[in-house]
Kinemage of the C-alpha trace (Angstrom):
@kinemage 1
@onewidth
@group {chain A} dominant
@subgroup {mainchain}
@vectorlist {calphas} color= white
{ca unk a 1} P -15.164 -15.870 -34.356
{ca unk a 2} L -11.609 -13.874 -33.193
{ca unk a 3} L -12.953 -10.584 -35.143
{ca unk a 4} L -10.011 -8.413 -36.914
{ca unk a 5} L -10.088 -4.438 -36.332
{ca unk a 6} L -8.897 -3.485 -39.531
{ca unk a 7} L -8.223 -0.004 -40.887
{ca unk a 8} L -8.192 0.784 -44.636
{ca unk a 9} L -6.335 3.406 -46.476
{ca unk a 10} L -6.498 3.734 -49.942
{ca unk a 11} L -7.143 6.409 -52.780
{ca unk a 12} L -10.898 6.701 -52.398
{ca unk a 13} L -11.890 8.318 -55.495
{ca unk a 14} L -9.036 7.209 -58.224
{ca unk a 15} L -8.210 3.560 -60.288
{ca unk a 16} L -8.524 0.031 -59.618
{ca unk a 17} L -6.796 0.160 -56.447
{ca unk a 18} L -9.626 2.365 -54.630
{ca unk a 19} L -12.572 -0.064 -55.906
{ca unk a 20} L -10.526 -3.112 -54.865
{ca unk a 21} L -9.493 -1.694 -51.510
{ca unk a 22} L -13.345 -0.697 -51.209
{ca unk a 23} L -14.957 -4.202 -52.100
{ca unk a 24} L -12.057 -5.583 -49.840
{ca unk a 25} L -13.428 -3.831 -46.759
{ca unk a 26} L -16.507 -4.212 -47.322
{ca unk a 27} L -16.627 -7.945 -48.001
{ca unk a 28} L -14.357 -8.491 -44.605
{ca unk a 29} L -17.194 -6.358 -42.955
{ca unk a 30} L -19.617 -9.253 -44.254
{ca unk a 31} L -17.531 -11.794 -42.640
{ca unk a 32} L -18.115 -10.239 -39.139
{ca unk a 33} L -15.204 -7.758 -39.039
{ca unk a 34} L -15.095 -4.293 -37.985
{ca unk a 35} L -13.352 -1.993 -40.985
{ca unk a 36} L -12.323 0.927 -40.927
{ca unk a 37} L -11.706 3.458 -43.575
{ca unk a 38} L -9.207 6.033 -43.049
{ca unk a 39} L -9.238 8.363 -46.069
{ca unk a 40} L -9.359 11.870 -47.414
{ca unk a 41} L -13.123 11.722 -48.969
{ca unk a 42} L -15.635 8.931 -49.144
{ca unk a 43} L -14.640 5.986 -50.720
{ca unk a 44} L -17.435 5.987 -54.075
{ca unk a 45} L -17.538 2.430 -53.997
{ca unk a 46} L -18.584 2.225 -50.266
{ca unk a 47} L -22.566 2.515 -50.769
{ca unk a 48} L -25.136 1.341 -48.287
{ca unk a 49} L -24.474 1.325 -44.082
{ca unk a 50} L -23.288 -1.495 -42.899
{ca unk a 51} L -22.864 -1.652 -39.115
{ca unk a 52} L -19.296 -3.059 -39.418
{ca unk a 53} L -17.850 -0.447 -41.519
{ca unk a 54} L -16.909 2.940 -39.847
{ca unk a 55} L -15.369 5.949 -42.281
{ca unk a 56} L -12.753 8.665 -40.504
{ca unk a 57} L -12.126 10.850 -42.758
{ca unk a 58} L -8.116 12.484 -42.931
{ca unk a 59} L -8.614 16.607 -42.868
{ca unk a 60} L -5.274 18.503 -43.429
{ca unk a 61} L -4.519 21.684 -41.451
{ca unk a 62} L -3.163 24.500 -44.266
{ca unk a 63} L -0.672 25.993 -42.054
{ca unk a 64} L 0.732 29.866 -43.268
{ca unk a 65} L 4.800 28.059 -42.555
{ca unk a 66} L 4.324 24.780 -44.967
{ca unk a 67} L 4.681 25.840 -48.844
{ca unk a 68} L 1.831 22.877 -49.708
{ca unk a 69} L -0.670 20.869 -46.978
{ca unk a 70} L 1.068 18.616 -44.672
{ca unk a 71} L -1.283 15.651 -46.214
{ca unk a 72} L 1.133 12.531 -45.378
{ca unk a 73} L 1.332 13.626 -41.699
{ca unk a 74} L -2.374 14.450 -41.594
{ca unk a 75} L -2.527 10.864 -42.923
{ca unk a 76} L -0.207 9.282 -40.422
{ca unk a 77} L -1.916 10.954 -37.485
{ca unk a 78} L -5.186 9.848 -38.060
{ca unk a 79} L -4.019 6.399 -38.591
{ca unk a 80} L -2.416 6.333 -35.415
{ca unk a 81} L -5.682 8.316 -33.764
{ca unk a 82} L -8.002 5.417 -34.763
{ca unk a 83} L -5.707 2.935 -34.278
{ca unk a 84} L -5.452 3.767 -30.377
{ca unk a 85} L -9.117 5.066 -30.174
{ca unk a 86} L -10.655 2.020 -31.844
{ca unk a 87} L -7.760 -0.431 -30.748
{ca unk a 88} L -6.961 -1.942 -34.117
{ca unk a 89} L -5.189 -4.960 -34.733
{ca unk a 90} L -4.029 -3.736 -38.413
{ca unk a 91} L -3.614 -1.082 -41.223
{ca unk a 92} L -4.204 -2.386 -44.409
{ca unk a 93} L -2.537 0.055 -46.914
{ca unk a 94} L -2.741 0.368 -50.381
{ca unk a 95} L 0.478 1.911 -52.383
{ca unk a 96} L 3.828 2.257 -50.570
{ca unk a 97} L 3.593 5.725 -50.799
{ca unk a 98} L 2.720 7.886 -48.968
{ca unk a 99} L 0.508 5.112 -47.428
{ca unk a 100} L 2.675 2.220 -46.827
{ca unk a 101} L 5.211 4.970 -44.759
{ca unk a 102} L 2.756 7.000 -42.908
{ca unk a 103} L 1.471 3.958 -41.392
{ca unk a 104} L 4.702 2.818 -40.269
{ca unk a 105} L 5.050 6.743 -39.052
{ca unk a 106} L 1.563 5.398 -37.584
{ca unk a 107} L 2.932 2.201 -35.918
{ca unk a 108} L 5.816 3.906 -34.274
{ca unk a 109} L 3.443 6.288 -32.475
{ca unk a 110} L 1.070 3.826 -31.312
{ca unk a 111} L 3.408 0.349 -30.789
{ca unk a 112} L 4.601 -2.336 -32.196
{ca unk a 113} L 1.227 -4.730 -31.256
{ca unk a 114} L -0.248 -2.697 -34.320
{ca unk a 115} L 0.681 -4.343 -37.959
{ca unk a 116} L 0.674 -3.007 -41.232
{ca unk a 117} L -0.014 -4.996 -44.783
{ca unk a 118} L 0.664 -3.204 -47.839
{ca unk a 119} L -0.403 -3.892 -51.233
{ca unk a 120} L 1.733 -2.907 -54.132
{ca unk a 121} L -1.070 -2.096 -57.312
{ca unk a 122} L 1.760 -0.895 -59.708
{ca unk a 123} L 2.461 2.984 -60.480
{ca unk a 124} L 3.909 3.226 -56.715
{ca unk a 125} L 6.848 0.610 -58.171
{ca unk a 126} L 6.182 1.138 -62.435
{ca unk a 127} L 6.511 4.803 -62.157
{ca unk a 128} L 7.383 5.635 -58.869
{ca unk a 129} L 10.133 3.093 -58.117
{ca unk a 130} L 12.319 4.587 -61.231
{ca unk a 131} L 12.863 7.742 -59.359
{ca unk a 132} L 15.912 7.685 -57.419
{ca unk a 133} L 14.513 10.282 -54.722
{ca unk a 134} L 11.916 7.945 -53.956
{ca unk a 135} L 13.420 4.540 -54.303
{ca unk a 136} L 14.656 4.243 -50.884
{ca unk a 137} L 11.874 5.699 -49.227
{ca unk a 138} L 9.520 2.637 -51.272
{ca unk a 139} L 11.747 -0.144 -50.582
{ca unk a 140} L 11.996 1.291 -46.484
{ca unk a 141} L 8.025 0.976 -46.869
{ca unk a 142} L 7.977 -2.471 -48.395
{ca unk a 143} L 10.681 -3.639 -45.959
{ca unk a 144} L 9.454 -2.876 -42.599
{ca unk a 145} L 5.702 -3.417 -43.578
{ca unk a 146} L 4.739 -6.642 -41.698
{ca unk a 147} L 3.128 -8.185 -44.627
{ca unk a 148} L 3.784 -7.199 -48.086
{ca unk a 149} L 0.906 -8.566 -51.259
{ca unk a 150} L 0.771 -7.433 -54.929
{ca unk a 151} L -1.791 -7.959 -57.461
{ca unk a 152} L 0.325 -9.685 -60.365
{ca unk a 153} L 3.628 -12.035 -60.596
{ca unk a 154} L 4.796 -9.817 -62.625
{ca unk a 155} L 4.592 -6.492 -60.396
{ca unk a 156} L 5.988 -9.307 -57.528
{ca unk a 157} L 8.524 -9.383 -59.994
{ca unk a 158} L 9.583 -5.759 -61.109
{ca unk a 159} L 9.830 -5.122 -57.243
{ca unk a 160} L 11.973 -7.266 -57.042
{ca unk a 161} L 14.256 -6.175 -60.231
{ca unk a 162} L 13.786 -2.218 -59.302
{ca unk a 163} L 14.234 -2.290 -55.742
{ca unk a 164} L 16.112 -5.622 -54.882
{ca unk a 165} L 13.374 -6.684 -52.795
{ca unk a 166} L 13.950 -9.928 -51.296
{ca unk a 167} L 11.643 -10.368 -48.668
{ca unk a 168} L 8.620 -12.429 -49.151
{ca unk a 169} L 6.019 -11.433 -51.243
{ca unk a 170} L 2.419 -12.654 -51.367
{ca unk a 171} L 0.358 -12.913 -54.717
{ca unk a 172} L -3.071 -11.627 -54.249
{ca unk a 173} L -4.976 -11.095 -57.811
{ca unk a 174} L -7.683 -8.473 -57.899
{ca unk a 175} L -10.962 -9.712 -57.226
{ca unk a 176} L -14.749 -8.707 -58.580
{ca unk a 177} L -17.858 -9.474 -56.387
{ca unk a 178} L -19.993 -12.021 -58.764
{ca unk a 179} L -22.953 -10.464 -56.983
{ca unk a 180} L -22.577 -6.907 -58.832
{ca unk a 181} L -20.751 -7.996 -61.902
{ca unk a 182} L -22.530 -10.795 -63.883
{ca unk a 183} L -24.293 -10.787 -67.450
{ca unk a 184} L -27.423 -8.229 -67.027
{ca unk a 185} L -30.235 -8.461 -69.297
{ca unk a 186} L -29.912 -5.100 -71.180
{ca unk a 187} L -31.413 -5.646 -74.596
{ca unk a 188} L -34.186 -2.504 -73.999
{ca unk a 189} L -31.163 -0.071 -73.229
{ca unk a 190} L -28.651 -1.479 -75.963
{ca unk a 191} L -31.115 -0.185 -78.492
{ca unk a 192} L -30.249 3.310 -77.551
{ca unk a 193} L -26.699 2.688 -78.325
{ca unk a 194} L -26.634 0.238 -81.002
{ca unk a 195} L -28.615 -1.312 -84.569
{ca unk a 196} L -29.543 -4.996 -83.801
{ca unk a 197} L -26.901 -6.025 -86.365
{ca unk a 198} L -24.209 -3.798 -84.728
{ca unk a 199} L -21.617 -4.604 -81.857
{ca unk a 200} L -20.805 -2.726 -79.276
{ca unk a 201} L -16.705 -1.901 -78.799
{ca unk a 202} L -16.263 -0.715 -75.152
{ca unk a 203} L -13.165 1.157 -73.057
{ca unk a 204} L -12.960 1.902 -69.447
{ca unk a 205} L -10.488 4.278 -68.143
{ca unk a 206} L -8.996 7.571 -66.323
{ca unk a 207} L -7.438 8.218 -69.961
{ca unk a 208} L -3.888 8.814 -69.330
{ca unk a 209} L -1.014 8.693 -72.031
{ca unk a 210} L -0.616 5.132 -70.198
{ca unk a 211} L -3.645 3.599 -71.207
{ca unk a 212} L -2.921 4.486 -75.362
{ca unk a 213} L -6.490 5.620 -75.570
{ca unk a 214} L -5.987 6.821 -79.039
{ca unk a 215} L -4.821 3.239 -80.109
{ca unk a 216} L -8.884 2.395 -79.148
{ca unk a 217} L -10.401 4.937 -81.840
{ca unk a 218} L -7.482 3.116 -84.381
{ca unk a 219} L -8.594 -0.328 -83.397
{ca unk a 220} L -12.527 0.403 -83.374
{ca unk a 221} L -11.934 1.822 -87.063
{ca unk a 222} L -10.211 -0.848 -88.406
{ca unk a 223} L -12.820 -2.974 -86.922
{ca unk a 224} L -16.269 -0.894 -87.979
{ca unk a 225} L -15.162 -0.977 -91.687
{ca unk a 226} L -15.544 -4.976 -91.954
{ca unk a 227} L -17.775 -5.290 -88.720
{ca unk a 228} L -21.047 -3.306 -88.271
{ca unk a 229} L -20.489 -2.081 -84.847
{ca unk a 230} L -20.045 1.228 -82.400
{ca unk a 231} L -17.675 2.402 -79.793
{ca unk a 232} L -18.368 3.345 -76.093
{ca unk a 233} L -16.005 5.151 -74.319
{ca unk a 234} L -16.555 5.473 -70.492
{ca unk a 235} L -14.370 8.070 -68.180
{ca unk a 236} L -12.752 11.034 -68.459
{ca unk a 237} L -8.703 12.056 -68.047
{ca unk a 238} L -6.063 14.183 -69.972
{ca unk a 239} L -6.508 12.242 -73.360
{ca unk a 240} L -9.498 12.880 -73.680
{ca unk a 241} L -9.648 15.873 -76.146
{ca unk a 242} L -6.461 13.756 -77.786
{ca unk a 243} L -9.263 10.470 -78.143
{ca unk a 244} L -12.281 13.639 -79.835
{ca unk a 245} L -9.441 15.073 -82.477
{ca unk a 246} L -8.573 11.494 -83.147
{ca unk a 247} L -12.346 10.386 -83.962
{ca unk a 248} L -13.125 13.588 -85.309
{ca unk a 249} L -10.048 13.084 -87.379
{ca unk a 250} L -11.508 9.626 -88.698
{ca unk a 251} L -15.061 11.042 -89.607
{ca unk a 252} L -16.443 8.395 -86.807
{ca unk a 253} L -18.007 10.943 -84.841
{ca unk a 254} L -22.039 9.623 -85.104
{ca unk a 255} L -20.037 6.135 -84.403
{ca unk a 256} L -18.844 6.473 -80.696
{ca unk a 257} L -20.415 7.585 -77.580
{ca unk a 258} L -18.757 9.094 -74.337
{ca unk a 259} L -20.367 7.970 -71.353
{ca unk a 260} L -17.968 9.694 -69.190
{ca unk a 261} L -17.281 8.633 -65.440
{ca unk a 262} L -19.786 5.984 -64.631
{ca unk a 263} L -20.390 4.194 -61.504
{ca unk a 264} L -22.829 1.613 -62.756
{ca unk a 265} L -19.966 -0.090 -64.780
{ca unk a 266} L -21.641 -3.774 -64.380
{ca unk a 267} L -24.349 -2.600 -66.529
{ca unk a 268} L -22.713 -0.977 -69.431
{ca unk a 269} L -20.149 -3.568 -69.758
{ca unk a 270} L -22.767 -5.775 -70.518
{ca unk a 271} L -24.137 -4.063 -72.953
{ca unk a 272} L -20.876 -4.323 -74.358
{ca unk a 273} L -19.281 -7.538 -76.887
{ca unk a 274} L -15.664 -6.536 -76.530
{ca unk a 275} L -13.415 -4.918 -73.942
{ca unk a 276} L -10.274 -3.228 -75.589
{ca unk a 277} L -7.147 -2.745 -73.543
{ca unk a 278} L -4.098 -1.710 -75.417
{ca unk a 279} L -2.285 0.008 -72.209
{ca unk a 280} L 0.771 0.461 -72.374
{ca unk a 281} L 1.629 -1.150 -68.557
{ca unk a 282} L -1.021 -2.595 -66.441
{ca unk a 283} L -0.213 -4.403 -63.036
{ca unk a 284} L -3.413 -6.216 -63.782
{ca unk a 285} L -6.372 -4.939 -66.069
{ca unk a 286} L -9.249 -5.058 -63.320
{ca unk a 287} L -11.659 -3.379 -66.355
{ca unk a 288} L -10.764 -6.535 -67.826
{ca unk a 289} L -11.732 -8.830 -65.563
{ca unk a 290} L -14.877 -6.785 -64.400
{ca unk a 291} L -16.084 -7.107 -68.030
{ca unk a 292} L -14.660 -11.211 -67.824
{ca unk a 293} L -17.393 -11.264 -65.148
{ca unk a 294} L -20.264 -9.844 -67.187
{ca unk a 295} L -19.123 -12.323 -70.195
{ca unk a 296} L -17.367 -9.666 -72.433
{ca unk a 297} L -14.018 -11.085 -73.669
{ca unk a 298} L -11.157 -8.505 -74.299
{ca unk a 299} L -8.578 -7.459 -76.917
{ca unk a 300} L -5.470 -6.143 -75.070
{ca unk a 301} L -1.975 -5.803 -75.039
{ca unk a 302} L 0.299 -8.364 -73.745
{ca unk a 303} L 1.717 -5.864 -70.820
{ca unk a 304} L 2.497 -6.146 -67.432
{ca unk a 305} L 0.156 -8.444 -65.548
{ca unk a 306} L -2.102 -8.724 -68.184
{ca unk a 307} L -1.400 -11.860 -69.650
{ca unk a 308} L -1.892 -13.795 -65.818
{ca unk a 309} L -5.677 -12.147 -66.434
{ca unk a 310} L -6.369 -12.995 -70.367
{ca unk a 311} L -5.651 -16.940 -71.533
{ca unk a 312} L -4.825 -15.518 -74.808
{ca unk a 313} L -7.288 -17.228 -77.250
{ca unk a 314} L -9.871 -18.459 -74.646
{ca unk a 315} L -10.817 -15.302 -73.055
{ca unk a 316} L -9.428 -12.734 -75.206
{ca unk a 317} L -6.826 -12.410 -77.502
{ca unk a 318} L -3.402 -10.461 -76.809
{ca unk a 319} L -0.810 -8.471 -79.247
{ca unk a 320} L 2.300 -6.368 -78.717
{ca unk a 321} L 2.083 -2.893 -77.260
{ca unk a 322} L 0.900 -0.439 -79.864
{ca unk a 323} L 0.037 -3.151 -82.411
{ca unk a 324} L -3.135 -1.947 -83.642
{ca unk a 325} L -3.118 -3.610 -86.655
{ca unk a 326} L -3.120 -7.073 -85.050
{ca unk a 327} L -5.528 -6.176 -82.414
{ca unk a 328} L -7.940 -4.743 -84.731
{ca unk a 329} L -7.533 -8.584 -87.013
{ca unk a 330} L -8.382 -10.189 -83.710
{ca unk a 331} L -11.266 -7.784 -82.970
{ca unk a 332} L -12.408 -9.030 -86.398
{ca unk a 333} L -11.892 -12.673 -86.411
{ca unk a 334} L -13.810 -13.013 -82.826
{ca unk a 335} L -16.517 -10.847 -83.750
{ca unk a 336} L -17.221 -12.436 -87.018
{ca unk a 337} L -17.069 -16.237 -85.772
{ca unk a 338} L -20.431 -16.824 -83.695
{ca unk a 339} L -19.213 -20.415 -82.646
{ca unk a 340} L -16.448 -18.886 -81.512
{ca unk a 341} L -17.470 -15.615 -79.339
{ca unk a 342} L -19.832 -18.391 -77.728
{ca unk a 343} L -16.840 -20.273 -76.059
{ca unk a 344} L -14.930 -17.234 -75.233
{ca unk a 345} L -17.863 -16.028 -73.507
{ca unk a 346} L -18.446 -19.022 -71.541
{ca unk a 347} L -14.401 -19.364 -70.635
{ca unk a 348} L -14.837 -15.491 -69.259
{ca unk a 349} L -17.409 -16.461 -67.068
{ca unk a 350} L -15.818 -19.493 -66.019
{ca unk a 351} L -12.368 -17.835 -65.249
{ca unk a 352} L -14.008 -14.532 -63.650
{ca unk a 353} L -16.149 -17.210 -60.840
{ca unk a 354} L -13.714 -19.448 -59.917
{ca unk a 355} L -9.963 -17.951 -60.517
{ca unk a 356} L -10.749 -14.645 -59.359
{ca unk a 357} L -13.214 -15.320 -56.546
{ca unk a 358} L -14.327 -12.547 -54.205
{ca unk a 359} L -14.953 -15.321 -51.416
{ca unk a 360} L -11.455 -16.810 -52.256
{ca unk a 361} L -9.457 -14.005 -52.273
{ca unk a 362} L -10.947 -12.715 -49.585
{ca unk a 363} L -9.976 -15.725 -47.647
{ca unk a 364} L -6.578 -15.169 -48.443
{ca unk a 365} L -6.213 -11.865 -47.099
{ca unk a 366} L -7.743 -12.879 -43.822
{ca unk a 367} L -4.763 -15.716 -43.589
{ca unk a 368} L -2.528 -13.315 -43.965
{ca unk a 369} L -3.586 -10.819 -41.481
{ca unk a 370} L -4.110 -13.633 -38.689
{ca unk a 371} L -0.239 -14.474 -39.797
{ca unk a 372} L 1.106 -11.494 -39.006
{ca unk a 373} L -0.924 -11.041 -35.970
{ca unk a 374} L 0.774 -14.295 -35.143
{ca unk a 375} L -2.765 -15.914 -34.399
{ca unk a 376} L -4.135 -19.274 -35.358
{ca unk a 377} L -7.105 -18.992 -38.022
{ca unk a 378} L -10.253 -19.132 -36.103
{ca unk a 379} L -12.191 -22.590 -36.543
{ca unk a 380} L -15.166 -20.868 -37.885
{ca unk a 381} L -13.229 -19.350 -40.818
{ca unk a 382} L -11.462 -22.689 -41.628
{ca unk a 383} L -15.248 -24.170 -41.607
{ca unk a 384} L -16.446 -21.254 -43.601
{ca unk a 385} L -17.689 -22.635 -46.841
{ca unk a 386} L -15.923 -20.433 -50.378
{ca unk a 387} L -18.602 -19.591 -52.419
{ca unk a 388} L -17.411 -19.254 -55.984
């Protein structure tokens, strides 16, 4: 098979976009590619050698004359160091900025035979994209990038609203790998958590204002006084002492449990019955669909890209941002109605396999890198069977 070079940048240690960017490379290093991560630390989801995958890792120089690190030209240095030393065809970015621009910074140094893809996740055009002294420099990133995906219509969308974007856009939904996240038999380590009459509540994330973390404890206690059941919290961010007043607050203290940061996700979601997501903007909810995957529908707002993830009332059940009340009477209704969970949980499974493929949507981002390399897809891929 024509075998891609392809370097990776990404946040290796924060969000959705980091464990996506991760599985990516490591998936196209299963295919028979050589991958290469270009990043300031480790990438946590990288685990186990693998003689296609190669980590370079971006070290910034603390000179006396710059007021803070020079990190973005550290960044774009190394890109174009490996680039040239390992002759790659690509740089697959993740965020606009600073990624998306020091690769171009990257491109210019080593030539115009190198390409760059970059994939919007959603604070680099939610958040980032509303600041006028970075608005130009994101739509310059989008615009010369040679390929441009996002992870939701809807963030394909705002980019275009915000920043007037009207060059093409491909739509590449975040992905889990069915080999990792898939209903594990847990019953011996839910009874450290849980009564056998009680359900388990569960919420993944880096607890920022965004994520309305306190709107869980509101929804789980609404819930617990109908529905025999406990609350797991798993991470750790700046609402976190907000999320202990608030169930402190409530008296629910012996009721919840923080797990904190957890890397083994795949097994505590399936100890869990319910996901809750009441964020306040979400490009796309990938706790969502990792605990889709493991059979675990979820409650969650109806924000942002959200909604392309959860068929409201066949694999979870979506209310207005901040509606609690609602939520927590959805919460209720599924976890009460055994008939019901049964085909929700069968739906998850169903729409985690075969919508959001690994093998399929990895496949799609090797047809778009052989585009812009202006190459015809190699006969072995187009034979390659998709295992969902």
């Amino acid at each position: 098979m024509d075998r891609l070079k392809i370097g990776i940048t990404c946040y290796p240690t924060l969000g959705g976009s980091g464990v996506v960017a991760t599985e990516l490379g490591k998936l196209l290093a299963e295919k028979g590619h050589e991958v290469h991560f270009i990043t300031h630390s480790m990438p946590f989801r990288l685990g186990k050698f693998d003689k296609n995958i190669s980590y370079h890792e971006v070290e910034v120089n603390d000179y006396y004359v710059f007021k803070y690190p020079p990190y973005d030209l550290s960044l774009a240095s190394k890109l174009a160091q490996v680039a040239k030393l390992e002759e790659l065809d690509l740089l697959h970015v993740h965020y606009a900025i600073p990624h998306a621009v020091c690769a171009l910074l990257a491109k210019q140094m080593v030539g115009p035979q190198l390409k760059v893809v970059t994939t919007l996740h959603g604070t680099d055009i939610t958040v980032l994209a509303q600041d006028e002294s970075l608005s130009d420099l994101i739509s310059y990133a989008i615009d010369e990038s040679d390929a441009v995906t996002a992870v939701s219509q809807d963030l394909i969308e705002e980019t275009r609203r915000l920043l007037g974007i009207t060059k093409p856009i491909d739509l590449a939904y975040n992905f889990v790998d069915k080999r990792v996240y898939y209903p594990r038999e847990v019953s011996e380590l839910r009874k450290e958590f849980a009564h056998p009459d009680e359900k388990i509540l569960i919420h993944i994330s880096n607890f920022r204002p965004v994520k309305r973390v306190t709107d869980v404890v509101e929804i789980f206690d609404q819930v617990r006084k109908e529905v025999p059941s406990r609350l797991l919290f798993v991470g750790e961010g700046p609402e976190l002492s907000k999320v202990l007043c608030k169930v402190k607050e409530l008296g629910i203290l012996d009721r919840v449990t923080f797990c904190g940061k957890q890397d083994d996700v795949a097994q505590l979601l399936s100890l869990g019955d319910l996901m809750l997501l009441p964020s306040e903007k979400e490009s796309f909810g990938l706790v969502a669909l990792e605990a889709m995957a493991c059979g675990v529908p979820t409650i969650a707002s109806d924000a942002g890209g959200i909604p392309e993830l959860i068929t409201h009332g066949e694999t979870g059940f979506l209310a207005g941002i901040g509606d609690v009340d609602q939520m927590a009477a959805y919460a209720k209704q599924l976890l009460s109605d055994e008939a019901m969970y049964a085909r929700m949980k069968q739906a998850c499974l169903h729409r985690a396999r075969f919508t959001f493929c690994n093998d399929l949507i990895t496949r799609q981002y090797e047809e778009i890198y052989y585009r812009v390399l202006g190459r015809p897809l190699p006969e072995e891929l187009k034979s390659r069977p998709i295992n969902c």
